[in-house]
N, C-alpha and C positions, 0 to 999 in steps of 0.2 A: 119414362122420366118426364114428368111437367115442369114447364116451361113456368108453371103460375110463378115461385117463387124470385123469378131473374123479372121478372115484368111488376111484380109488386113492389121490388125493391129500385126498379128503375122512376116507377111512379110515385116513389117517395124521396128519391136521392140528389140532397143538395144539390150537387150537382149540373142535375138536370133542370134547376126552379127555371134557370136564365127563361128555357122553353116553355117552361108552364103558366111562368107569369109575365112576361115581354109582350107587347104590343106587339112586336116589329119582329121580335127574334124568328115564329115559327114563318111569317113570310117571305123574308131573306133567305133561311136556310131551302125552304120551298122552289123559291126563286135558282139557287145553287143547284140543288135537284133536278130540276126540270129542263135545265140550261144542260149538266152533266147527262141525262138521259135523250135529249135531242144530239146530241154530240154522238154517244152510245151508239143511237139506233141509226144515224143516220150513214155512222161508220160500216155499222152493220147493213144496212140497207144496200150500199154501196158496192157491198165486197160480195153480198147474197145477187142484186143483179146482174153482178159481171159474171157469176156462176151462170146463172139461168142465161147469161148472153144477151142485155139488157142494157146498153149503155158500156162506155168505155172499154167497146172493140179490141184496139186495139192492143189493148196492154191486159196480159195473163193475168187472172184474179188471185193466183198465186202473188205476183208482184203489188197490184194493190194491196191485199192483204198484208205484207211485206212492211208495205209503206207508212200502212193506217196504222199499224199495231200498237204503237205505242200510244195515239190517241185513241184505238178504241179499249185499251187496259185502263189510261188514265182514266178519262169517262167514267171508266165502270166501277173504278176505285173509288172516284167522289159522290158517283153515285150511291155506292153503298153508303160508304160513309156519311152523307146526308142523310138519306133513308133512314138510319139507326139512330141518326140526332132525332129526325121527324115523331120518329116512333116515340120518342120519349118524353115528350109533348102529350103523347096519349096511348101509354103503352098499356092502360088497361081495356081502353076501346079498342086497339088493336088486336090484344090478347082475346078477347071474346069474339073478333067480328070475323063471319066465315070469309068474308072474301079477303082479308089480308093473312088468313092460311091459305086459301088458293094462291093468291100471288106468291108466298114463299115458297110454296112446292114447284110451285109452275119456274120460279124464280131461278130455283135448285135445280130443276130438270133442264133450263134454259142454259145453264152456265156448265153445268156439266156436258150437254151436247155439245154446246160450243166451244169449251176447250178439249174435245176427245173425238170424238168422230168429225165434228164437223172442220176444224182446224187441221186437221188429219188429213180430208179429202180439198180443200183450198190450198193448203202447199201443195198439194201436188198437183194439182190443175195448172197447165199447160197452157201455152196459147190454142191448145187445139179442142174441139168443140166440146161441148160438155156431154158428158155422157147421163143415163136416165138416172143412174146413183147418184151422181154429182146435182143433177135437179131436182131430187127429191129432198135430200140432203138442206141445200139452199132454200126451197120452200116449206121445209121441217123448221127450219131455224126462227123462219120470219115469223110462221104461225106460231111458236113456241112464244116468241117476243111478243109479238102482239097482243096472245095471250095474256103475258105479265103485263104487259102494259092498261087492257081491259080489265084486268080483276083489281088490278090499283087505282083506277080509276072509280072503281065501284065503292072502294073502301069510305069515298067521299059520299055515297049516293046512299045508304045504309044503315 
């Protein structure tokens, strides 16, 4: 199934003009993004160190994760949701550009880890040391991110 028809009609739909003809619109929203995805990763970053036992000792990354969760869902909410305004500003240069299909697979792969195995092995993490699965785990995560975060970056460079 291709995607071409949801992206042609994104790039002609009322709509969306705000985005295509604003001065100001796509860097606000940009701005939203960016803000939403430092929030993201940083929550992430956070909750993946204290796995690999890396800063804040003393408190189970079970409990920070605990703690974070609802800023790192939000984040990730606005994040998308900018993302998909973004897109449609230039959903036909996205539609053709290889690196914004990498970032959504990577993107897909990232959030699927994250809410399944890796969310899995973080509540269960214990104040006690982390074990070689729970590191590998944490350090799967970040490169997964970092990942999407690289290929989106690219989209601009391309």
């Amino acid at each position: 199934m291709s995607l071409l028809p949801l992206f042609q009609w994104v790039a002609r739909a009322p709509i969306f003009a705000v985005m295509r003809d604003s001065r100001w619109a796509f860097a606000v929203v940009e701005m939203v993004h960016l803000l939403a995805l430092t929030s993201f990763g940083g929550t992430l970053l956070v909750i993946d160190l204290g796995v690999l036992g890396i800063g804040l000792r003393l408190q189970p990354a079970s409990n920070v994760a605990r703690d974070l969760s609802r800023l790192l869902l939000g984040s990730l909410v606005v994040a998308v949701v900018s993302g998909a305004v973004l897109v449609s500003a230039e959903a036909m240069k996205c539609y053709y550009h290889p690196a914004f299909r990498v970032k959504m697979l990577l993107f897909f792969l990232a959030v699927t880890f994250n809410f399944t195995l890796h969310r899995k092995l973080v509540e269960s993490a214990t104040g006690a040391p982390s074990t070689r699965w729970s590191k590998l785990t944490a350090v799967t995560s970040l490169l997964l991110w970092l990942s999407v975060g690289v290929a989106g970056r690219s989209i601009g460079f391309f």
